[in-house]
PDB file of the backbone (N, CA, C, O) and the ligand in Angstrom, with CONECT records:
HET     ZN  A 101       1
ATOM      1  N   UNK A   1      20.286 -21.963 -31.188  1.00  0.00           N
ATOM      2  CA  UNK A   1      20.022 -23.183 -30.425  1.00  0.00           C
ATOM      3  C   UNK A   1      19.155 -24.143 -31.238  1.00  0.00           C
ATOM      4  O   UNK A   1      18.225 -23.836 -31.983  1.00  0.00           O
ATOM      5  N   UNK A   2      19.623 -25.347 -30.964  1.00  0.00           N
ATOM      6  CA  UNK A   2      18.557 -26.460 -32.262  1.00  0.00           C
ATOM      7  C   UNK A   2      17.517 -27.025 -31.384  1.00  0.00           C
ATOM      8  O   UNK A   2      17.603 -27.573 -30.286  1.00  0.00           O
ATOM      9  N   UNK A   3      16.594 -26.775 -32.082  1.00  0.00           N
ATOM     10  CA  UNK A   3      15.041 -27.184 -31.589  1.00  0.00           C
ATOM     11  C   UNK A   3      14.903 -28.343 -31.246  1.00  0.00           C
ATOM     12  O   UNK A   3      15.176 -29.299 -31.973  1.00  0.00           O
ATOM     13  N   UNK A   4      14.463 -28.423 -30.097  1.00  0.00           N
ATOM     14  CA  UNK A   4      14.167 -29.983 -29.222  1.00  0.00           C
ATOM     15  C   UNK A   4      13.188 -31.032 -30.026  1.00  0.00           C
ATOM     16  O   UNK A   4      12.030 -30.616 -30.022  1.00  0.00           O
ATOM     17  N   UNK A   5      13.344 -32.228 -30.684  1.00  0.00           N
ATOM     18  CA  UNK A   5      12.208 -32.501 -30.937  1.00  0.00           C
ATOM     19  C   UNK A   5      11.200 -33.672 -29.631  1.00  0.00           C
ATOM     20  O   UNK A   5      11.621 -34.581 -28.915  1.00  0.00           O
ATOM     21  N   UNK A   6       9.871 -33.130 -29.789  1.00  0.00           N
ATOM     22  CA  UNK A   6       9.197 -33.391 -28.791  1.00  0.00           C
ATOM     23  C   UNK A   6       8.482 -34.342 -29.556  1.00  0.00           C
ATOM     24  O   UNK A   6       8.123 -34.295 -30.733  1.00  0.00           O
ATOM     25  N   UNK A   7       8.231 -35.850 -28.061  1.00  0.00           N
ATOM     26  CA  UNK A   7       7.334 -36.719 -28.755  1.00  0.00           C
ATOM     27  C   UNK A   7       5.992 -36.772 -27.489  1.00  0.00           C
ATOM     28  O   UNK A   7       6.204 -36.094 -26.483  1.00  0.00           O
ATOM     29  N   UNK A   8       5.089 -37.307 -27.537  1.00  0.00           N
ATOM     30  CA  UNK A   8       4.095 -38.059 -26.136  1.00  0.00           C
ATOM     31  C   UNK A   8       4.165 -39.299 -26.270  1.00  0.00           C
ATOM     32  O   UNK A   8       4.413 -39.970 -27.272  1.00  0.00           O
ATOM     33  N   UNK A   9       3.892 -39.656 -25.014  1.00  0.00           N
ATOM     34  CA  UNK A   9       4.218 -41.239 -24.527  1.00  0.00           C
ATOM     35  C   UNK A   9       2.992 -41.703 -24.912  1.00  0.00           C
ATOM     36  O   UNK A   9       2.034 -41.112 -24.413  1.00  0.00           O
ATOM     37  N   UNK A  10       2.742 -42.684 -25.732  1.00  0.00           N
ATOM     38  CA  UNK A  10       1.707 -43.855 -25.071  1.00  0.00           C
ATOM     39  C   UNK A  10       0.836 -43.938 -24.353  1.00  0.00           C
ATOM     40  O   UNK A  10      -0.341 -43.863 -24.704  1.00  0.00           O
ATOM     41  N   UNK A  11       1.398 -44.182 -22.695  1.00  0.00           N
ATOM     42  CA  UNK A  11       1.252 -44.594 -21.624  1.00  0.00           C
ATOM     43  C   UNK A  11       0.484 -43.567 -21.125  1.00  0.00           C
ATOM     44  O   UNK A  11      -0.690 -43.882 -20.930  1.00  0.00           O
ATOM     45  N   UNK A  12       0.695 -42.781 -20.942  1.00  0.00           N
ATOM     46  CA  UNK A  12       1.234 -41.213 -19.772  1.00  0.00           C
ATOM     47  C   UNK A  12       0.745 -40.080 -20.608  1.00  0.00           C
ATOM     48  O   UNK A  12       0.236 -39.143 -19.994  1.00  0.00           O
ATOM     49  N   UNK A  13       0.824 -40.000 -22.078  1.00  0.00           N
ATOM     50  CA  UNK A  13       0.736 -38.855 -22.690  1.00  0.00           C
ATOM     51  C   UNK A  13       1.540 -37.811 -22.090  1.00  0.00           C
ATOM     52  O   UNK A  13       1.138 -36.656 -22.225  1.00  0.00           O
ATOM     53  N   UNK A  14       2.732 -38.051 -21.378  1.00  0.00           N
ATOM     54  CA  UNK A  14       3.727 -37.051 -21.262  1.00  0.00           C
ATOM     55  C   UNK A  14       4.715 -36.278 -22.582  1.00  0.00           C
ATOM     56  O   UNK A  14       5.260 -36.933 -23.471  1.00  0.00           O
ATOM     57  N   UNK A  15       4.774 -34.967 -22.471  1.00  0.00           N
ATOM     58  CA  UNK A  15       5.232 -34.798 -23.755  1.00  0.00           C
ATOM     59  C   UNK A  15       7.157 -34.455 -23.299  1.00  0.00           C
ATOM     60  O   UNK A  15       7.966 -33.820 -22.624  1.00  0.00           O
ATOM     61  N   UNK A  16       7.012 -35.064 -23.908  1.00  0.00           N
ATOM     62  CA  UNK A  16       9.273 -35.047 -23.802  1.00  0.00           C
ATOM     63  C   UNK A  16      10.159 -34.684 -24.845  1.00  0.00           C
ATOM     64  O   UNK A  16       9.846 -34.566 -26.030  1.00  0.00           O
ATOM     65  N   UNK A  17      11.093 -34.540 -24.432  1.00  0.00           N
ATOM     66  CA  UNK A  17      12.397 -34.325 -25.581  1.00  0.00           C
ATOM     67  C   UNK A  17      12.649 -35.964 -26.156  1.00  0.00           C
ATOM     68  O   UNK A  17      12.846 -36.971 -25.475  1.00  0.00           O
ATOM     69  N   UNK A  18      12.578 -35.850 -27.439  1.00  0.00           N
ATOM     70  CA  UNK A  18      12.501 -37.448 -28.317  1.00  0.00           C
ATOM     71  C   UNK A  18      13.989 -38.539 -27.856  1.00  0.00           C
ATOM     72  O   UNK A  18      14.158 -39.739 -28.075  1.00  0.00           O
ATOM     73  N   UNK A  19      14.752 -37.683 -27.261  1.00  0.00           N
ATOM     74  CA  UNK A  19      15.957 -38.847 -26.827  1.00  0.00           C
ATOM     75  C   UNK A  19      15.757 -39.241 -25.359  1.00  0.00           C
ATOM     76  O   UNK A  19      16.318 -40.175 -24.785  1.00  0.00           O
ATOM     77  N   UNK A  20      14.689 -38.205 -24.739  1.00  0.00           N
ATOM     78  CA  UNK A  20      14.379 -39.099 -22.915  1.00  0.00           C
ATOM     79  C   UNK A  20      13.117 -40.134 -23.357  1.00  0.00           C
ATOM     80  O   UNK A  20      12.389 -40.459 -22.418  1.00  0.00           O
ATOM     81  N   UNK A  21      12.763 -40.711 -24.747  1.00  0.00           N
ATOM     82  CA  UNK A  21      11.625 -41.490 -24.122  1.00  0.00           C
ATOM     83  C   UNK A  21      12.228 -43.150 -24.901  1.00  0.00           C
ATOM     84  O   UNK A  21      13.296 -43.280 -25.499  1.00  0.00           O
ATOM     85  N   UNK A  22      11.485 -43.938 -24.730  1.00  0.00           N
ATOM     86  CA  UNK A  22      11.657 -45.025 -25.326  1.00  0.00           C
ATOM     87  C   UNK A  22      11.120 -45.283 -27.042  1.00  0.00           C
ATOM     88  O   UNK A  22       9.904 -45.465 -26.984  1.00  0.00           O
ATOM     89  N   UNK A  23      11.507 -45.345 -28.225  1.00  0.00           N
ATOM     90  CA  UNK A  23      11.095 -45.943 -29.368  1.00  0.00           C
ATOM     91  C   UNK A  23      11.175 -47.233 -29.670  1.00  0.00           C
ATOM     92  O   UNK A  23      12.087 -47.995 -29.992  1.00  0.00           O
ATOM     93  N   UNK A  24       9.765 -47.341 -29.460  1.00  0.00           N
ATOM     94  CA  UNK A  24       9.044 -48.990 -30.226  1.00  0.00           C
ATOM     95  C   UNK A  24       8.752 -49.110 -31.911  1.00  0.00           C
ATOM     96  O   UNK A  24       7.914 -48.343 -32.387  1.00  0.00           O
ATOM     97  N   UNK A  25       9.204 -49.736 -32.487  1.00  0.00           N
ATOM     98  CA  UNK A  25       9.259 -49.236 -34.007  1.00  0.00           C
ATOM     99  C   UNK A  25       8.673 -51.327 -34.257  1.00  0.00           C
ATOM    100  O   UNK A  25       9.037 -52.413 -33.807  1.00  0.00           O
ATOM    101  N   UNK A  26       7.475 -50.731 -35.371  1.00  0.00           N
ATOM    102  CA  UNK A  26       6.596 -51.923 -36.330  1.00  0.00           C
ATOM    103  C   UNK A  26       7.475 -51.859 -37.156  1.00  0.00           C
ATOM    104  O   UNK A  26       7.668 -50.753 -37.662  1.00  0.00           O
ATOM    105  N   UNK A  27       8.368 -53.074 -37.615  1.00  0.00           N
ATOM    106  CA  UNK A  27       8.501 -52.810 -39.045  1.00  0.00           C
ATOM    107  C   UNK A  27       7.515 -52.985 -40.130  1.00  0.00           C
ATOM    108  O   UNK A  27       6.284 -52.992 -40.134  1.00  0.00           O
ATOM    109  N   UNK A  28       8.746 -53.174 -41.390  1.00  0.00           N
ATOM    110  CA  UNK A  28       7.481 -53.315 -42.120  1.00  0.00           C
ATOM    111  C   UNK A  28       7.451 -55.565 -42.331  1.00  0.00           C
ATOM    112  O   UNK A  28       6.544 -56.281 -42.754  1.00  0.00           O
ATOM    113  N   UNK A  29       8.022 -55.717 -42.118  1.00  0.00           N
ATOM    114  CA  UNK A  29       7.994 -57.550 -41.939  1.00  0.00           C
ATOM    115  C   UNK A  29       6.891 -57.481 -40.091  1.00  0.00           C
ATOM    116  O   UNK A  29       6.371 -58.533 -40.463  1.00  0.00           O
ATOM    117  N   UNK A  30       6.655 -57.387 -39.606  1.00  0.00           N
ATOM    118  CA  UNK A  30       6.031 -56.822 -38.558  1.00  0.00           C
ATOM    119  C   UNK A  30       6.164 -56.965 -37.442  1.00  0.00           C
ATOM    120  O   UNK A  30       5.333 -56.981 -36.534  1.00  0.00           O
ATOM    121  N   UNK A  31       7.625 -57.123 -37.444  1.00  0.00           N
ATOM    122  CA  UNK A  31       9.185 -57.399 -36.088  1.00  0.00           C
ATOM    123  C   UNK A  31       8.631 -56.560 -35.671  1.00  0.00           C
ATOM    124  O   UNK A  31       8.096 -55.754 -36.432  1.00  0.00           O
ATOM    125  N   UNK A  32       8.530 -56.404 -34.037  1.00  0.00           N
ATOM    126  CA  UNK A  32       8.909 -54.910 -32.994  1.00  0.00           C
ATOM    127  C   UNK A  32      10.150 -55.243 -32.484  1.00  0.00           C
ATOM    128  O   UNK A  32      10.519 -56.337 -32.057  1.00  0.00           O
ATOM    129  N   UNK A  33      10.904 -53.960 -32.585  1.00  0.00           N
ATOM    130  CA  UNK A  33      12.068 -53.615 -32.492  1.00  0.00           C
ATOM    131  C   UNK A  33      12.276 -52.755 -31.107  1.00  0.00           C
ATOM    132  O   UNK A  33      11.433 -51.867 -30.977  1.00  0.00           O
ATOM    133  N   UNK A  34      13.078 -52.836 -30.228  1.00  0.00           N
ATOM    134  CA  UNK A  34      13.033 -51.444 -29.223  1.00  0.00           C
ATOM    135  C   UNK A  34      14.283 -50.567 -30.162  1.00  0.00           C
ATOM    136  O   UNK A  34      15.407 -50.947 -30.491  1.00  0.00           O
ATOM    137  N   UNK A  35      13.756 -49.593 -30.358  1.00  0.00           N
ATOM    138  CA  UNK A  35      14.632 -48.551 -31.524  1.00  0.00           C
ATOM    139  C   UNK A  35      15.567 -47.921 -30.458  1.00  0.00           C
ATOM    140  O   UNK A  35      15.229 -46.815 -30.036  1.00  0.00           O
ATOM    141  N   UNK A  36      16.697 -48.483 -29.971  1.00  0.00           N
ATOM    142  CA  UNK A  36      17.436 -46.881 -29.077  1.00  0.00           C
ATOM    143  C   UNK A  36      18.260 -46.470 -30.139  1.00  0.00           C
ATOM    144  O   UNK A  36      19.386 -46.191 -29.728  1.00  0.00           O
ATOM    145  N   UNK A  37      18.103 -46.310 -31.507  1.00  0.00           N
ATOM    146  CA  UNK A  37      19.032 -45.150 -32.192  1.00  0.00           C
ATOM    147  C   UNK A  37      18.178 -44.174 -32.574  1.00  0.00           C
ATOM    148  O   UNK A  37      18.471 -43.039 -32.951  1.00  0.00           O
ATOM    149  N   UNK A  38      16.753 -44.827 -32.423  1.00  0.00           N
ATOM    150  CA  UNK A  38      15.932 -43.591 -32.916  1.00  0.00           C
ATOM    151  C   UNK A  38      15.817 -42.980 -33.975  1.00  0.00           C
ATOM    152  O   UNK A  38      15.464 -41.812 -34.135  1.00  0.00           O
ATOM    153  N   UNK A  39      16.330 -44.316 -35.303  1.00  0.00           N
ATOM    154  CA  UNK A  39      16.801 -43.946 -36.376  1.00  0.00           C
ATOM    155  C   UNK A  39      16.189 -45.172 -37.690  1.00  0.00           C
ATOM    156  O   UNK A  39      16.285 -45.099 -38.915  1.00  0.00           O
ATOM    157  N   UNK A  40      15.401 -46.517 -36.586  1.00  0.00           N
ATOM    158  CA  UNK A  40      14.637 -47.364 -37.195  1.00  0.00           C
ATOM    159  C   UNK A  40      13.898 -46.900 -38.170  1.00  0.00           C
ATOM    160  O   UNK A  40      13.463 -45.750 -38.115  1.00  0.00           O
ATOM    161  N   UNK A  41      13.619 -47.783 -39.299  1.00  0.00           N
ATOM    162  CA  UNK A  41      12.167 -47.275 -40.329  1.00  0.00           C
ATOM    163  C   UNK A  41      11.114 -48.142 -39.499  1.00  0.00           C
ATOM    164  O   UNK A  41      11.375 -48.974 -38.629  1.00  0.00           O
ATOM    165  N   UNK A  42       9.546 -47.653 -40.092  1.00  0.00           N
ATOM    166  CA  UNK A  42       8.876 -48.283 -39.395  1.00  0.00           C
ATOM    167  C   UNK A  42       7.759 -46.922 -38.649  1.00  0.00           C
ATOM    168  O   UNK A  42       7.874 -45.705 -38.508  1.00  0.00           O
ATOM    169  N   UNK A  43       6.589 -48.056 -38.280  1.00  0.00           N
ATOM    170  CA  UNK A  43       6.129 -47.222 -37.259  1.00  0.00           C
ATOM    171  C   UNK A  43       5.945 -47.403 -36.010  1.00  0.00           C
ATOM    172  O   UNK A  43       5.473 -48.355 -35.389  1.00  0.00           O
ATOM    173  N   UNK A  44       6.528 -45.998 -35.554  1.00  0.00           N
ATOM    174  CA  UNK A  44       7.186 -45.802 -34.055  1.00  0.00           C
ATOM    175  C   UNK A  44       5.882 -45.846 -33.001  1.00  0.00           C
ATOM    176  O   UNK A  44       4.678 -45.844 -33.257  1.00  0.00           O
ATOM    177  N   UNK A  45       6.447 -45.877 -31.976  1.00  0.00           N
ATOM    178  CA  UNK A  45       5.397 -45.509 -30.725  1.00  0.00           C
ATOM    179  C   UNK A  45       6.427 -44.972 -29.419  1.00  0.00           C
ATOM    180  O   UNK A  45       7.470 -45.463 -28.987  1.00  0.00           O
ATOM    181  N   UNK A  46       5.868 -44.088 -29.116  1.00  0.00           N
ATOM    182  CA  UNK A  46       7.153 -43.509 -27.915  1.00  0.00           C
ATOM    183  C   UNK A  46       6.667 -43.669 -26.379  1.00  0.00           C
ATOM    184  O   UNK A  46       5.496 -43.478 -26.051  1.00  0.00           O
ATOM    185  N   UNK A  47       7.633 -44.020 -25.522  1.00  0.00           N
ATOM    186  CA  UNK A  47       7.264 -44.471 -23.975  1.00  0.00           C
ATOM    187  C   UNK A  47       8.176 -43.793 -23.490  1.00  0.00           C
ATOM    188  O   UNK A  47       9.218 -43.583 -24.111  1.00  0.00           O
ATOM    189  N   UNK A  48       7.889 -43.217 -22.005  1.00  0.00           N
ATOM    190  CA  UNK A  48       8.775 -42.318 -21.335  1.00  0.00           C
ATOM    191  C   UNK A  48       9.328 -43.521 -20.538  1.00  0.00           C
ATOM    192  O   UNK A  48      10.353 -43.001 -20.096  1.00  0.00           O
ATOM    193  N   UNK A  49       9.329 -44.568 -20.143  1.00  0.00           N
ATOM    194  CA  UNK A  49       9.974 -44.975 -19.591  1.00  0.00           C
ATOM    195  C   UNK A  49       9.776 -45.676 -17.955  1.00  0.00           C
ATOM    196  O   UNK A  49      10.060 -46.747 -17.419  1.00  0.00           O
ATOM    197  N   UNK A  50       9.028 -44.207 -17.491  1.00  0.00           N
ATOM    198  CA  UNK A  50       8.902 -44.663 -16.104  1.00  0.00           C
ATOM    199  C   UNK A  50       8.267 -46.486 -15.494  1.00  0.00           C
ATOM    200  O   UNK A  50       7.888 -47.434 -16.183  1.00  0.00           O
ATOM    201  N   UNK A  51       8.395 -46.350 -13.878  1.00  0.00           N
ATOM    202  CA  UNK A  51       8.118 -48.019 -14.167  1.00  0.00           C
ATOM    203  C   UNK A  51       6.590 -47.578 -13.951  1.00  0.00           C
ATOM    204  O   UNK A  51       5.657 -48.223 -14.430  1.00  0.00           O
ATOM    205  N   UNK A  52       6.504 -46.970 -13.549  1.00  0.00           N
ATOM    206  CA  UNK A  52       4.452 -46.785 -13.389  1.00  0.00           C
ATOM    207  C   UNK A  52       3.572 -46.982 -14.929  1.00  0.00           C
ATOM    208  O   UNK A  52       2.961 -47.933 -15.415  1.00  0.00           O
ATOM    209  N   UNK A  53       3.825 -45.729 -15.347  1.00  0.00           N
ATOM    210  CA  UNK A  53       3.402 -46.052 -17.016  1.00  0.00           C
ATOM    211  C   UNK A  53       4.206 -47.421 -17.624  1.00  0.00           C
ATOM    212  O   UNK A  53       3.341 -48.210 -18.005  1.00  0.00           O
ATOM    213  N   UNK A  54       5.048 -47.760 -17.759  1.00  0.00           N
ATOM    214  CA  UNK A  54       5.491 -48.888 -18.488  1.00  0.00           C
ATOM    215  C   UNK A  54       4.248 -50.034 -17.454  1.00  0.00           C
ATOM    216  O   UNK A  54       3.608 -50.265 -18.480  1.00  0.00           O
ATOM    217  N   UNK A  55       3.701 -50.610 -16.688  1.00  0.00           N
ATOM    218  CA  UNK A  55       3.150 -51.620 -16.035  1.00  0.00           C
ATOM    219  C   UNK A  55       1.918 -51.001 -16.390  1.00  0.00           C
ATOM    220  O   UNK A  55       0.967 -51.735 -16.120  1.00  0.00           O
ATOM    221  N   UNK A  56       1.638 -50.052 -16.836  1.00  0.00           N
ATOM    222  CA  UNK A  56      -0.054 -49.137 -16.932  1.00  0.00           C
ATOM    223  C   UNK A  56      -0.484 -49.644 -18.702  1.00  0.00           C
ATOM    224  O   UNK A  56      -1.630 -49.961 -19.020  1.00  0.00           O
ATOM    225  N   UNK A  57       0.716 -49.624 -19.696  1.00  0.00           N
ATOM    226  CA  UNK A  57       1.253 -49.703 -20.966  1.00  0.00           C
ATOM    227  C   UNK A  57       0.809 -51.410 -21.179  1.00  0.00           C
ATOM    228  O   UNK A  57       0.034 -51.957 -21.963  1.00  0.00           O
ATOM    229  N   UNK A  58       1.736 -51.958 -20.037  1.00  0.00           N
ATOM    230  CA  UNK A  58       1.096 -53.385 -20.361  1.00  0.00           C
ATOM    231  C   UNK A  58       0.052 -54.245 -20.040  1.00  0.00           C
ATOM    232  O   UNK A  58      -0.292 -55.342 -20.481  1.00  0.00           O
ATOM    233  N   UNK A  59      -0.649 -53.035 -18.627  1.00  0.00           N
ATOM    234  CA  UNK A  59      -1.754 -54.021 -18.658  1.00  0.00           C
ATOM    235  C   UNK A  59      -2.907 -53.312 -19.589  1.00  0.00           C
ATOM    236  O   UNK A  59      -3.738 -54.053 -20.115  1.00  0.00           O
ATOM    237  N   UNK A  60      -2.953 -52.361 -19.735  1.00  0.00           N
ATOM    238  CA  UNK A  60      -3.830 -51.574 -20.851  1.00  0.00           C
ATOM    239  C   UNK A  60      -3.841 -52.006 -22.182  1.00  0.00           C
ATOM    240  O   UNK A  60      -4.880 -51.946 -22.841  1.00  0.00           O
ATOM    241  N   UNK A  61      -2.854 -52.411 -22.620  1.00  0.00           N
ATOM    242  CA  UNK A  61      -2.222 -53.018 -23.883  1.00  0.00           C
ATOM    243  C   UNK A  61      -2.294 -51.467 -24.595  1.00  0.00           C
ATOM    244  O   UNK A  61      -3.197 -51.409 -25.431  1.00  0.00           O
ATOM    245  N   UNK A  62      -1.512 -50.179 -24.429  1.00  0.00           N
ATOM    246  CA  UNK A  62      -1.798 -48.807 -24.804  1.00  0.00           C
ATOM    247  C   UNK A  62      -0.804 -49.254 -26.061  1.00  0.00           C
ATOM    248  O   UNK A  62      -1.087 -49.083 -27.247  1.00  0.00           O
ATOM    249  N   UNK A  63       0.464 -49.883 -25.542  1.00  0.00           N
ATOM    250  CA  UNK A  63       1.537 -49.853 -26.975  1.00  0.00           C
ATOM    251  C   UNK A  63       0.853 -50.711 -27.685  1.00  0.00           C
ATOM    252  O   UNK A  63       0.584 -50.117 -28.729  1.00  0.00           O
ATOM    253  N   UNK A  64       0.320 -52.001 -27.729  1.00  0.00           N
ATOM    254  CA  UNK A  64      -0.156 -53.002 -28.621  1.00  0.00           C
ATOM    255  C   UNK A  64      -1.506 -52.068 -29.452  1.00  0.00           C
ATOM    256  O   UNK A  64      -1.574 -52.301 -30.659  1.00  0.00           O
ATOM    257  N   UNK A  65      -2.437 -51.167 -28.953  1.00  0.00           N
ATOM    258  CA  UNK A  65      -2.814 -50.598 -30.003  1.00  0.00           C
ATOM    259  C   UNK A  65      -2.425 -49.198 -30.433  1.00  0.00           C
ATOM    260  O   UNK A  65      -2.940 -48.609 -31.384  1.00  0.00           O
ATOM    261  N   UNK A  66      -1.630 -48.796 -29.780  1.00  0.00           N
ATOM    262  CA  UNK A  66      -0.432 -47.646 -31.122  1.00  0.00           C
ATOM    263  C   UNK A  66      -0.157 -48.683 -31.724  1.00  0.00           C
ATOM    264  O   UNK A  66      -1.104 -49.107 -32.385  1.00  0.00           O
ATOM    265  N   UNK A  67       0.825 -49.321 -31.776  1.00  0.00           N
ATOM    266  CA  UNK A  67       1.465 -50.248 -33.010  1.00  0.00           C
ATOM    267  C   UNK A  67       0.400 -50.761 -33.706  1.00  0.00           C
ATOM    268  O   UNK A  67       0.667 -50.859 -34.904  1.00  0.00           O
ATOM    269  N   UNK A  68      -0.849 -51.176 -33.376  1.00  0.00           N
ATOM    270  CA  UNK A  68      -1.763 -52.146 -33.839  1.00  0.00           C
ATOM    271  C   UNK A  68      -1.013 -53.381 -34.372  1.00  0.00           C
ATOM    272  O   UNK A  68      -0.663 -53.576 -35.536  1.00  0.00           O
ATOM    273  N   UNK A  69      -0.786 -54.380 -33.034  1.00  0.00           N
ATOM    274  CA  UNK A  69      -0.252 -55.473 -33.109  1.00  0.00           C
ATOM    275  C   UNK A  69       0.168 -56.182 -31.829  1.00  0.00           C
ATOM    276  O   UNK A  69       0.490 -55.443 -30.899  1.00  0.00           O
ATOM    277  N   UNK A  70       0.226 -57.767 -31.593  1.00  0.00           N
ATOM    278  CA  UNK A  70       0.667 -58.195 -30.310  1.00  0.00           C
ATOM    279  C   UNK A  70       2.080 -57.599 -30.333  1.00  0.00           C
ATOM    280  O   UNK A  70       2.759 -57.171 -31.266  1.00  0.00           O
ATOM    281  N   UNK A  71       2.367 -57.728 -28.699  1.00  0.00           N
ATOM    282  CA  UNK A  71       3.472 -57.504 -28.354  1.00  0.00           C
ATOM    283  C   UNK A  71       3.932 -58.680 -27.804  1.00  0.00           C
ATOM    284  O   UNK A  71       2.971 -59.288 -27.332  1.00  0.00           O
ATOM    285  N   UNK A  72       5.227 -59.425 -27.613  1.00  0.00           N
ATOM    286  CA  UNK A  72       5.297 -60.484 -27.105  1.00  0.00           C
ATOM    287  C   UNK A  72       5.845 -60.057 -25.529  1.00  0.00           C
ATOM    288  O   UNK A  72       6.158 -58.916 -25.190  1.00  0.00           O
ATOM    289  N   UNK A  73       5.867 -61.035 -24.837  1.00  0.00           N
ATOM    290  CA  UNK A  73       6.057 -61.003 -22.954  1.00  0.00           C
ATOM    291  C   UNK A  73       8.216 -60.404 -23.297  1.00  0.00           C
ATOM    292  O   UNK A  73       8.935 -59.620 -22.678  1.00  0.00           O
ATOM    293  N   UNK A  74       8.551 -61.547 -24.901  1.00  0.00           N
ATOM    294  CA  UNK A  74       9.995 -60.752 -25.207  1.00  0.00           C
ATOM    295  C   UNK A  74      10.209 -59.089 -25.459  1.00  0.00           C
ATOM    296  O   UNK A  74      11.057 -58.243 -25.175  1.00  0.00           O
ATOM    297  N   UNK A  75       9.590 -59.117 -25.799  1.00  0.00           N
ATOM    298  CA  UNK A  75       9.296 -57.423 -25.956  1.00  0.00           C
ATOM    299  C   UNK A  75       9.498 -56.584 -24.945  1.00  0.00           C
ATOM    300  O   UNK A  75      10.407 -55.786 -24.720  1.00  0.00           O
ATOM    301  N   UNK A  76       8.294 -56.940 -24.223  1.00  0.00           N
ATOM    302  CA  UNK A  76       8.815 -55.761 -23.023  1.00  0.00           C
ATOM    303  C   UNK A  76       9.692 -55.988 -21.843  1.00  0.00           C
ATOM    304  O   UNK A  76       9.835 -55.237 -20.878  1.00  0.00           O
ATOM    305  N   UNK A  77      10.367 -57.357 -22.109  1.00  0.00           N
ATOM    306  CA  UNK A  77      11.688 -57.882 -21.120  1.00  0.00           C
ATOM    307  C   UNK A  77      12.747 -56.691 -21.651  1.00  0.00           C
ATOM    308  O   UNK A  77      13.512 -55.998 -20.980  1.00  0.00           O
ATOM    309  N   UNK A  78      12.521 -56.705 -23.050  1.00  0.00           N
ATOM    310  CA  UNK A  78      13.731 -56.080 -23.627  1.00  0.00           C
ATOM    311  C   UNK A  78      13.528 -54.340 -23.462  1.00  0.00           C
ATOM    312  O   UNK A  78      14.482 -53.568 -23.560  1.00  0.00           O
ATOM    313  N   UNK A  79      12.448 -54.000 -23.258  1.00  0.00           N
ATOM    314  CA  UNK A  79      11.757 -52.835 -23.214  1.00  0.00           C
ATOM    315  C   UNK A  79      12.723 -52.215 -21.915  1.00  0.00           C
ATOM    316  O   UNK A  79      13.515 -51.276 -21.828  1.00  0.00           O
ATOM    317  N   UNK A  80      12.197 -53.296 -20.931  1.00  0.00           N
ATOM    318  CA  UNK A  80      12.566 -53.229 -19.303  1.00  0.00           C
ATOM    319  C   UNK A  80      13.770 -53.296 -19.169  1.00  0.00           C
ATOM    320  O   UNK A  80      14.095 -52.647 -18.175  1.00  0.00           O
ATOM    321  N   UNK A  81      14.880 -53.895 -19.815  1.00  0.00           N
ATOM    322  CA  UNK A  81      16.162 -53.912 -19.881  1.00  0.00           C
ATOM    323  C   UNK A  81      16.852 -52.713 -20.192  1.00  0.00           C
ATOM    324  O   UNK A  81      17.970 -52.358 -19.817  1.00  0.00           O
ATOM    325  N   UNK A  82      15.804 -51.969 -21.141  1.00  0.00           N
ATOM    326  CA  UNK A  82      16.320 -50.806 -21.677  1.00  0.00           C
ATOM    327  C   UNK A  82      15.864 -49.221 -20.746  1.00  0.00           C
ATOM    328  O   UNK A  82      16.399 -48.116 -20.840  1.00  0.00           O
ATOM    329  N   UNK A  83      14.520 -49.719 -19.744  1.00  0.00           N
ATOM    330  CA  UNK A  83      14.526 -48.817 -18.890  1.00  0.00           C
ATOM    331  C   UNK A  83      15.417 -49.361 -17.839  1.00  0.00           C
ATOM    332  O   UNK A  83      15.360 -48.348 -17.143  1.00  0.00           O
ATOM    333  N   UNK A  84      16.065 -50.017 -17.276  1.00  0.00           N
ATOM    334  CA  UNK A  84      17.099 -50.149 -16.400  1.00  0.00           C
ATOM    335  C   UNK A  84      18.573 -49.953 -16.873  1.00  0.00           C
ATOM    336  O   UNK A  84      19.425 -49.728 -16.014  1.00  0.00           O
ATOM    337  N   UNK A  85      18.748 -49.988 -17.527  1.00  0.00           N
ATOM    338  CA  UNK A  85      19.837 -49.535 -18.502  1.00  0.00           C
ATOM    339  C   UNK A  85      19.958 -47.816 -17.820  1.00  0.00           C
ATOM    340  O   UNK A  85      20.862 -47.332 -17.139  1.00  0.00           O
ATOM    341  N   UNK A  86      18.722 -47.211 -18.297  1.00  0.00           N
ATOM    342  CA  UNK A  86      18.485 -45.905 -17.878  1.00  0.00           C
ATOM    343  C   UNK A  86      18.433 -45.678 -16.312  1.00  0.00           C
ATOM    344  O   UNK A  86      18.049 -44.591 -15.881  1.00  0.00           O
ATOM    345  N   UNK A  87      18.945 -47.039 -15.173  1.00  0.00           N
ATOM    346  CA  UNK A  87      18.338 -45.909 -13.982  1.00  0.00           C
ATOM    347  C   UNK A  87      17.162 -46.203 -13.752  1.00  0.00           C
ATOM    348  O   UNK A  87      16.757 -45.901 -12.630  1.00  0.00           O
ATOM    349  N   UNK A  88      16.349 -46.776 -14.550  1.00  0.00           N
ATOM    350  CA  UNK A  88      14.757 -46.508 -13.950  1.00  0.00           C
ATOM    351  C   UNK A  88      13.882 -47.938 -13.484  1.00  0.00           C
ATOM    352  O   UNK A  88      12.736 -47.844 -13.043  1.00  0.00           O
TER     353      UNK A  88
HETATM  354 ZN    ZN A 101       4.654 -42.454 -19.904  1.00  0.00          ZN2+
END
């Protein structure tokens, strides 16, 4: 059986299987990207998704200092698009 890889959220510090959470990826030009291939270069930051932690994420600013960097209001539209995408 192939080993799950596990990430923690951000938000929540929930620890998950790396394809249930969200990847936020810095590049290196210092674009944020929402990564759903999970395959971006860059450095990542992982979000589970839910809508509680995602609204906890932005008013905390928890992803803006993992990434160490603003996030724009575009960002997490696209973030949110991608947890509804999911159902959530
Ligand atoms: Zn979370």
């Amino acid at each position: 059986m192939k080993k799950k890889v596990q990430r923690i959220c951000v938000g929540c510090s929930a620890k998950k299987d790396k394809n249930e959470l969200i990847r936020i990826v810095k590049q290196k030009d210092g674009i944020i990207r929402v990564d759903k291939t999970g395959k971006l270069p860059g450095r990542g930051a992982y979000i589970c998704g839910e809508v509680d932690c995602f609204n906890k994420i932005k008013r905390t600013h928890k992803l803006e200092n993992a990434l160490e960097t603003k996030i724009s209001e575009h960002v997490y539209e696209e973030i949110r698009g991608v947890m509804i995408e999911q159902g959530k």
